[in-house]
N, C-alpha and C positions, 0 to 999 in steps of 0.2 A: 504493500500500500504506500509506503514512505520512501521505498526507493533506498532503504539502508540497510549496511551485509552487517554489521553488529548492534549492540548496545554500546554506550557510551557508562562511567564510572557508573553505577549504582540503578541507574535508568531497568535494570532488568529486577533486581532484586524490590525497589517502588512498583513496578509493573504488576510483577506477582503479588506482590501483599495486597493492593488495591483490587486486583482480578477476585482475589479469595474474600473480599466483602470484605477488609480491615481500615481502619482509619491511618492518616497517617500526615504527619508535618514534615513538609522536603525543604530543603535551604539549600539551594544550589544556585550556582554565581550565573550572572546574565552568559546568554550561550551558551549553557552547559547543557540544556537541553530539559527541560523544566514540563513543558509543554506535551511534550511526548508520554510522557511518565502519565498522566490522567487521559490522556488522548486515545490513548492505547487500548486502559481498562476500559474504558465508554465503547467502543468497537466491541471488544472479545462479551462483556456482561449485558445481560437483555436489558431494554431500556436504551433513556434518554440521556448522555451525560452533561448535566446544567455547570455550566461554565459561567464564574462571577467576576466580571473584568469591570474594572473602575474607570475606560475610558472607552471613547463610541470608534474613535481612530483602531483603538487597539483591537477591539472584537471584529471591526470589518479587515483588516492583516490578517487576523487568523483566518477569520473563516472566508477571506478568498484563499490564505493558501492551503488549507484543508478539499477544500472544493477542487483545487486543480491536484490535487490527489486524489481526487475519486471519492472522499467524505461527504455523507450528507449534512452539511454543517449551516446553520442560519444563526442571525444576532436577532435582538428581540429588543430594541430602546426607541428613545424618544425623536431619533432621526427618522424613523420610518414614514412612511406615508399609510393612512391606513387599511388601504388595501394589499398595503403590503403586509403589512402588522397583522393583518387579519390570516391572510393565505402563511403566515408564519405560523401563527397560533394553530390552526387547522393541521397542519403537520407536524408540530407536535401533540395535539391529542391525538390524531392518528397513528402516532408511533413511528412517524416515517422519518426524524432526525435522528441521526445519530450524537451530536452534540448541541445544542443553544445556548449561545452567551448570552448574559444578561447583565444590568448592571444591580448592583445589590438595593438599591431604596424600586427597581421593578420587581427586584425577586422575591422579597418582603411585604409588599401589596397583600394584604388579603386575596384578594380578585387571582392571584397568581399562584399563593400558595394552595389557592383553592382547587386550581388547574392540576397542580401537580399531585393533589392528591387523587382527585377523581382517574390523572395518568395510571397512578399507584394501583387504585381499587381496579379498576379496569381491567388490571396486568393480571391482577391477584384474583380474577373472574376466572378470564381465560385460562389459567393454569391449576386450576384446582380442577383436582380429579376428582371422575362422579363418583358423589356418595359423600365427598366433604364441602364445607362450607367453605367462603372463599378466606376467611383470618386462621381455615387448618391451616396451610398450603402457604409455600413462600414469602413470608412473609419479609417485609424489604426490599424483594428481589421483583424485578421489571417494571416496568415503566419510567423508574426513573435510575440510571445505573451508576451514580456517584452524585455528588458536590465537589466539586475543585473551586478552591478560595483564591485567585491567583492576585499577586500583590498584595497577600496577606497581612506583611507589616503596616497597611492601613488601620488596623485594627487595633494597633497598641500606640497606648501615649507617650509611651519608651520612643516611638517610633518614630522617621522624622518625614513622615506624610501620613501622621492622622486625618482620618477621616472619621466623623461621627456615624454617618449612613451605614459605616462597615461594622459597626459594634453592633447591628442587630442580628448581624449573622450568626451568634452564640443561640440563636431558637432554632435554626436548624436538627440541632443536635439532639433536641427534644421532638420536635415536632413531627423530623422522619428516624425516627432510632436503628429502624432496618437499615440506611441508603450510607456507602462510607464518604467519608469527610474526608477530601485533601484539603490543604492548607499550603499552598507554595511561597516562596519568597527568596528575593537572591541579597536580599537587605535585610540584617536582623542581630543585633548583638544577643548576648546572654541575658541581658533585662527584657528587652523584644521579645525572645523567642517564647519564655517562661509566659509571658503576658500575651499573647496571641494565644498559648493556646491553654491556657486559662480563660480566655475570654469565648471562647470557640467550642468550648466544652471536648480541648481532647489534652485532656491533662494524659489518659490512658493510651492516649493512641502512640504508633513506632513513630521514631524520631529518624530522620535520614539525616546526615548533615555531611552533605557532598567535600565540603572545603572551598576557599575564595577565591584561590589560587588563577590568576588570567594570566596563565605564562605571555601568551602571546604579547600582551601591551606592553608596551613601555614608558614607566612612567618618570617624567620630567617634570622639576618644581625650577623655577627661575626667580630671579628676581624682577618685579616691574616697572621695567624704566620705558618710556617711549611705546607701550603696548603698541599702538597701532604698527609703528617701525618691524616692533618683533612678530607680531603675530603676520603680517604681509612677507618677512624673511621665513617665516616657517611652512606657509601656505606655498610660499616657491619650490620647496621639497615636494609637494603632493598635489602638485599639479594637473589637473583630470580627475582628482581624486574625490569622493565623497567624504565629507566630517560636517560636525556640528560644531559650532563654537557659543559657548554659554557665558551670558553678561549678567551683571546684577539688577537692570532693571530696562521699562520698556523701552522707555526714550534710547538707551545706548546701544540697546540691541537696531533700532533703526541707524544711530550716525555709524554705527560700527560695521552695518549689511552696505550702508551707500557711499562708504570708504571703501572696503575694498571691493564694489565693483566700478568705482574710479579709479581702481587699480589693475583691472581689468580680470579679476574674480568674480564669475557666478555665483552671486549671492543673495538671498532673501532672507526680512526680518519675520520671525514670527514673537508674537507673545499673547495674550489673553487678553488686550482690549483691542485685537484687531478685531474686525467683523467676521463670524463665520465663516463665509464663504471666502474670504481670501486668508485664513489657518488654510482650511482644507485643500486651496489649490497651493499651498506654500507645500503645502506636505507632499500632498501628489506628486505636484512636481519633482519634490526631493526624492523619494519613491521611483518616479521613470529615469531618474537621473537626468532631469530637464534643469534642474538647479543641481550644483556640486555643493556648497557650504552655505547652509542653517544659521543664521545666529539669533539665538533665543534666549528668552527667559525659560526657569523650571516649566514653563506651561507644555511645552516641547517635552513634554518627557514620557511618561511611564506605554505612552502608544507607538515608540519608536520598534519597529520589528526588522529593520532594514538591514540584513546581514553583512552589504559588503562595505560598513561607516570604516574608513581608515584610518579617521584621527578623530579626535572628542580634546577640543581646548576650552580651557576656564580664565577666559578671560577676566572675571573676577573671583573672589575667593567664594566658595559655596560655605551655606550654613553648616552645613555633619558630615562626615565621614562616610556615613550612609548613603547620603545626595551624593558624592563625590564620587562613590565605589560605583553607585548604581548610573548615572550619567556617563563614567568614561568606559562601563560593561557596555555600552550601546557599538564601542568599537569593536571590529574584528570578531563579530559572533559567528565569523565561518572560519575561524580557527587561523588565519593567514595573518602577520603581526600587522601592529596595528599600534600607533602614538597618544600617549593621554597628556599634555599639556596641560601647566598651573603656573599661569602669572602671581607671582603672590606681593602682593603688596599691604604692609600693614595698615595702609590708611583703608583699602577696602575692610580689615579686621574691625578698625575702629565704627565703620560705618555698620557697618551690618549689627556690632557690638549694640552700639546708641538704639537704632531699629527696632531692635529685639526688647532692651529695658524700657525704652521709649513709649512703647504700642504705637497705636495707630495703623497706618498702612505698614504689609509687612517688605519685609529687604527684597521681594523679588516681585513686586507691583503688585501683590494682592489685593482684597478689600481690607477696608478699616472692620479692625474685631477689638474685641475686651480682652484687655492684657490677664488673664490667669496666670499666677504668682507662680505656680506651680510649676507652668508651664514654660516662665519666661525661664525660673529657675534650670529646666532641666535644656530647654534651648542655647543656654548663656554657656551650660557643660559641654554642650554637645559641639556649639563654636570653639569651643577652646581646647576640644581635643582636634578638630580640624586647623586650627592655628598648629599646635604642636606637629602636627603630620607635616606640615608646608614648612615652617620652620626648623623639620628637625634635620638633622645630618647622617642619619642613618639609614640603612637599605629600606628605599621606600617601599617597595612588598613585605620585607620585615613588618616594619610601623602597619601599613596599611593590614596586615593578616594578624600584627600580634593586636589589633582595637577591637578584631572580632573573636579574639581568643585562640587563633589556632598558629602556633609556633611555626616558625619558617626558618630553617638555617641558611640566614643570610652569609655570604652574599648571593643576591639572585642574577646577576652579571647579564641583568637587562633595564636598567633604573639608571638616571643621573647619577647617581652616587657613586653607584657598583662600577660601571664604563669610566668616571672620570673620580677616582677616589677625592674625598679631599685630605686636608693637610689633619693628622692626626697628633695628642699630643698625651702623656700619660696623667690622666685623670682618677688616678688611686686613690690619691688624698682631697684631693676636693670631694670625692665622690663621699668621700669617710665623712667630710664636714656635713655633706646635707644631711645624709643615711642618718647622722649623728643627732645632727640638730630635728630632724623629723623624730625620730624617736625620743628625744628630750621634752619634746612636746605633749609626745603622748603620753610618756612617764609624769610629767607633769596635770596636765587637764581630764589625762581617760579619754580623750579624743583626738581629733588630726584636725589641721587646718589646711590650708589650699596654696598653692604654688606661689601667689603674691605675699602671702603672711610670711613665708617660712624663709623666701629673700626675706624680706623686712631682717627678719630675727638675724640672721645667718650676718647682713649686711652691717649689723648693730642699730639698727633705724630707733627713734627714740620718740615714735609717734605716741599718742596718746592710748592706742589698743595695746600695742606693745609692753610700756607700763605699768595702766591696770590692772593686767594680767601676770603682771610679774615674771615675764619674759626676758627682760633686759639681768635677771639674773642667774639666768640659765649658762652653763657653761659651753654653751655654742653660741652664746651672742656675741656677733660683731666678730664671727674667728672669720669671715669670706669679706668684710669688710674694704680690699685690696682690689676685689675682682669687681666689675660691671654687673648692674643687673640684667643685661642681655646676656651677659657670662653666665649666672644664672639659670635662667629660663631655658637655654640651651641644651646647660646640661645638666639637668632637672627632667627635660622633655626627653634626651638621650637616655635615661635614667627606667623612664617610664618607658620606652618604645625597647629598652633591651630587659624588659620584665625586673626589674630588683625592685622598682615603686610601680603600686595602683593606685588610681582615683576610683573613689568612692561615689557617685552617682546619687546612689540615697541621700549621703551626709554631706553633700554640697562644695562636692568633688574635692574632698578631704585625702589629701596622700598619707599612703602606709605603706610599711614595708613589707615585702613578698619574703617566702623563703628564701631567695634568690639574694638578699641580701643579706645573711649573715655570713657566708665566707669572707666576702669583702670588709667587711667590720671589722670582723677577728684577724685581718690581715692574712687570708689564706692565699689570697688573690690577687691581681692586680688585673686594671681597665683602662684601655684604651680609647678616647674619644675623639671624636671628629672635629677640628677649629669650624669656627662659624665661616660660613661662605657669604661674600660680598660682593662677588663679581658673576655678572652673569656670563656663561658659558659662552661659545666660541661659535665657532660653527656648526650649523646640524649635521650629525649625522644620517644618512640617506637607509629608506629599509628596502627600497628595491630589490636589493639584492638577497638582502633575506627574505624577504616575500617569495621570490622567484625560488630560492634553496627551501622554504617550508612546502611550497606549493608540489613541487618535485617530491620531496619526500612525501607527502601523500598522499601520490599518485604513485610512487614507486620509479620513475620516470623522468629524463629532463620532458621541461612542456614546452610547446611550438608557441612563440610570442607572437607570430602572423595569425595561427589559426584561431590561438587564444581572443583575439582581437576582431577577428573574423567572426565566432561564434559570438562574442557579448553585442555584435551589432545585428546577427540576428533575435538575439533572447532580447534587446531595444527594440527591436520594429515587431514583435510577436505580442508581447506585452502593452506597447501602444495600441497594436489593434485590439486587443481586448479588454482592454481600460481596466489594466491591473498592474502596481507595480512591479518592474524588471525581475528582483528574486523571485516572484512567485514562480516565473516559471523555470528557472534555475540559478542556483547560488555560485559564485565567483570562483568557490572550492570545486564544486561540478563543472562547471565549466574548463576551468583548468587540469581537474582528473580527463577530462574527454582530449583536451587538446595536448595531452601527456600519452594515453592510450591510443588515440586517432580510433576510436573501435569503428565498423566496418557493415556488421550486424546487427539485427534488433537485440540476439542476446547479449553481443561485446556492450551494446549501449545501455543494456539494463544491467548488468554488471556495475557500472560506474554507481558510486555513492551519490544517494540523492535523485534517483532515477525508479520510480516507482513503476507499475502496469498504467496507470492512468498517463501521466505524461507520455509513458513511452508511448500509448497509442495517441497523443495527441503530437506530439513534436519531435516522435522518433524520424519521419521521413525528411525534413525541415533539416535539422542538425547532421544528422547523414547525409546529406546532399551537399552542404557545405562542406563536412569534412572530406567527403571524394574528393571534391573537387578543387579541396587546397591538395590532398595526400598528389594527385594525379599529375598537379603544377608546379608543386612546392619545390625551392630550391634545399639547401640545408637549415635543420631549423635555429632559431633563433632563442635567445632566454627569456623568461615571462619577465616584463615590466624592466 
């Protein structure tokens, strides 16, 4: 059906537990393959599987590229027109979809949960054998053949895209006890995760948790000087190429889209107070590859499905770690590397900071809302571990894998850091002074305080909290008094990003020390840390040539750069006539498997990943015809890109 010769990490072992009616919470990183893992079980289990997608962009991606896979797939929201709305409805009480997205305040309606039930009763007519009633007999089982929760971390207030409409999905759990509950998300730390599915009622259900790990990106933190200069010098690296570039709000995503197409970059602004109808052709476009580079606010976001993005830049600094991870996962979800770019400039920290305390309108042109304390509170954490990621000097997959808990032994020797080390210097004793002075505190109060306090203390600062508290006679006051508080914060944030300190989330992101720090104390140890970096980096490095060496390797194959180029302008003129974006009808990785293999046959062609029965009989003769016809001409081949 899908056109693929394996599973992907864990995708088979999800598949099965969902098939056998079990609930289950998956966390697996953007492109890992998310989708499939519920897609699957709704196919093989009788019944309908109700898919809950929080945006109208994203459910029409899927279910056109489920459709050009031969799936009976329809969306069900508020774009419809209502005879279409209607002839949707109507196949689902007839049983005749195999999956319907919906969004969660449709799925929640009375009116619809009413639908699903009568689906349920229905099912549970037809299969009860003569002689029993129909609540003997299957119960749970058809008419409706899962729930998949997708973007689940809406759910939780940990999270950093709450949504309120999504906390009503915890009645599901009640409501159909027979039907299993996924819960998907590729964003989620360990407060998230716990609180999604607490909230969802699957405290009991299997836990899959894939890992974050996007070998393929690479990620670059800069400093911001001249943004427009820099980001126009790195767009000249990825020339023809699709990316998104994310600003901080509406207004700069317009002067930022009509710079550089006075630069002679294909570019459009999108953000949420444009009108309707030109989001959608902004999107479209970006879809047939009619526009190359996006630049948006967050509203561009969780509907992005577009496999072959190349680069994801941040042109201002994002609110969490979360936004940050889940934004530059939009790149390179066909597996071919792929650039994540962060201007980071502390005056954007500052501004978004003020935003956040402030209320009002929020940092990425929302509406005006009621500042909740609670909320601003865990906001102002969730900034300041994304400050520390930008500013820190350590392997940025490090930092970025150890915020979601899962250890990475750096170096990952695809990062800024890893590729161009920087200047290192032995931070044994300093490290001793904080470790020191943080635990002086706790020994002192029974609690922890937060990275600005603990300089204060460390530096000797002689503020008025600091005395009160009787701080200033602590035997760590004033011993770092020599060093900078950017010195500091540095390596405090190195500190925490190489596990010996965590912040405390609850307690108002109060540092303490891990096991990891008592060797160091007791001098068993010594550490190495990175000097601060003030110079932004040199020239870019080009991934052509790794794209070309990854795409080869997963073809098995060097790939023909003529035929490769040849094929993606017929899957452009096949997809325009069918007013569906370019991937649907094949991804950049299939393409380049085909123009690796040059296959010949309908089987060589359905061999290739990504090449299901349904395409093959829709665009097997198409693509065969082309590839005769470069094989018959071609000179010797060429390297992809």
């Amino acid at each position: 059906m899908f056109g693929f010769a394996g599973f992907r990490p864990h995708q088979e072992e999800i598949v099965d537990h969902l098939v056998a009616g079990g609930d289950a919470f998956v966390l697996m990183p953007t492109g890992g393959g998310k989708s499939l893992c519920y897609q699957l079980p709704a196919l093989v289990r009788p019944g309908t599987g109700v898919v809950v997608s929080p945006l109208i962009s994203l459910m029409k991606d899927q279910v056109d590229a489920l459709r050009a896979a031969g799936v009976s797939a329809a969306a069900c929201n508020s774009s419809l027109e209502p005879d279409e709305a209607r002839r949707v409805l109507r196949a689902l009480h007839a049983g005749e979809l195999d999956l319907v997205y919906v969004a969660p305040e449709t799925l929640m309606t009375h009116r619809f949960l009413q639908r699903l039930r009568e689906l349920i009763e229905g099912a549970r007519e037809r299969r009860a054998p003569a002689g029993t009633t129909p609540s003997d007999s299957c119960a749970g089982s058809g008419g409706v053949a899962l729930f998949a929760i997708d973007e689940a971390h809406c759910v939780s207030q940990w999270g950093h895209d709450f949504r309120p409409e999504y906390v009503q999905l915890g009645r599901l759990r009640e409501l159909f006890p027979g039907v299993p509950i996924v819960a998907c998300t590729a964003t989620a730390d360990p407060e998230t995760r716990d609180d999604v599915r607490l909230r969802l009622g699957l405290a009991d259900a299997a836990v899959f948790v894939t890992g974050f790990d996007r070998p393929n990106i690479r990620y670059t933190v800069v400093e911001k000087r001249e943004p427009l200069h820099q980001l126009v010098r790195f767009l000249e690296g990825h020339a023809d190429e699709s990316g998104i570039v994310y600003c901080l709000s509406r207004k700069r995503t317009e002067d930022v889209a009509e710079k550089l197409r006075a630069h002679g970059v294909s570019a459009a602004a999108y953000h949420a107070g444009l009108p309707a109808d030109e989001r959608r052709r902004v999107q479209d476009a970006f879809a047939r590859d009619d526009v190359k580079v996006v630049v948006a606010t967050v509203a561009f976001g969780m509907g992005i499905d577009k496999s072959d993005v190349r680069f994801v830049v941040h042109h201002d600094l994002p609110k969490t770690v979360e936004s940050y991870y889940q934004e530059t996962g939009r790149a390179g979800r066909d597996g071919l590397p792929a650039e994540a770019l962060l201007l980071f400039g502390l005056g954007d920290a500052a501004l978004v900071r003020s935003l956040i305390e402030g209320g009002g309108r929020t940092p990425y042109g929302g509406d005006e809302v009621e500042r909740d304390p609670e909320r601003v509170r865990i906001e102002l954490h969730k900034l300041n571990a994304m400050i520390g990621y930008a500013d820190g000097l350590t392997c940025r997959r490090e930092a970025l894998l150890g915020y979601f808990g899962e250890p990475y032994p750096a170096p990952c020797g695809n990062c800024d850091i890893c590729l161009d080390p920087p200047e290192t210097f032995d931070a044994t004793e300093q490290a001793r002074m904080a470790l020191s002075c943080i635990y002086r505190l706790w020994e002192h109060d029974g609690f922890g305080y937060g990275v600005g306090y603990v300089i204060d203390v460390l530096r000797g600062s002689d503020n008025e909290k600091v005395i009160s508290r009787g701080h200033d006679a602590l035997s760590t006051w004033g011993i770092g008094g020599d060093l900078s508080r950017d010195h500091w914060q540095s390596l405090i944030r190195q500190l925490i990003h190489r596990g010996y300190l965590a912040q405390d989330i609850a307690r108002f992101s109060a540092l303490r020390l891990t096991a990891a720090a008592r060797p160091l104390l007791r001098g068993e140890e010594t550490l190495v840390l990175a000097v601060p970096r003030t110079r932004v980096p040199g020239k870019k490095q080009r991934l052509r040539a790794e794209r070309a060496g990854r795409a080869a390797e997963l073809a098995g194959l060097p790939v023909d750069e003529a035929l490769f180029e040849a094929l993606r302008g017929l899957r452009k003129r096949l997809a325009d006539e069918q007013n569906v974006p370019a991937y649907v009808v094949f991804s950049d990785a299939t393409l380049a498997e085909m123009a690796a293999r040059r296959p010949g046959t309908y089987a060589e062609l359905l061999a290739v990943n990504g090449v299901g029965r349904a395409k093959l009989e829709r665009y097997a003769d198409a693509f065969l015809a082309v590839i005769a016809e470069h094989v018959s001409g071609r000179s010797a081949p060429g390297a992809l890109f």
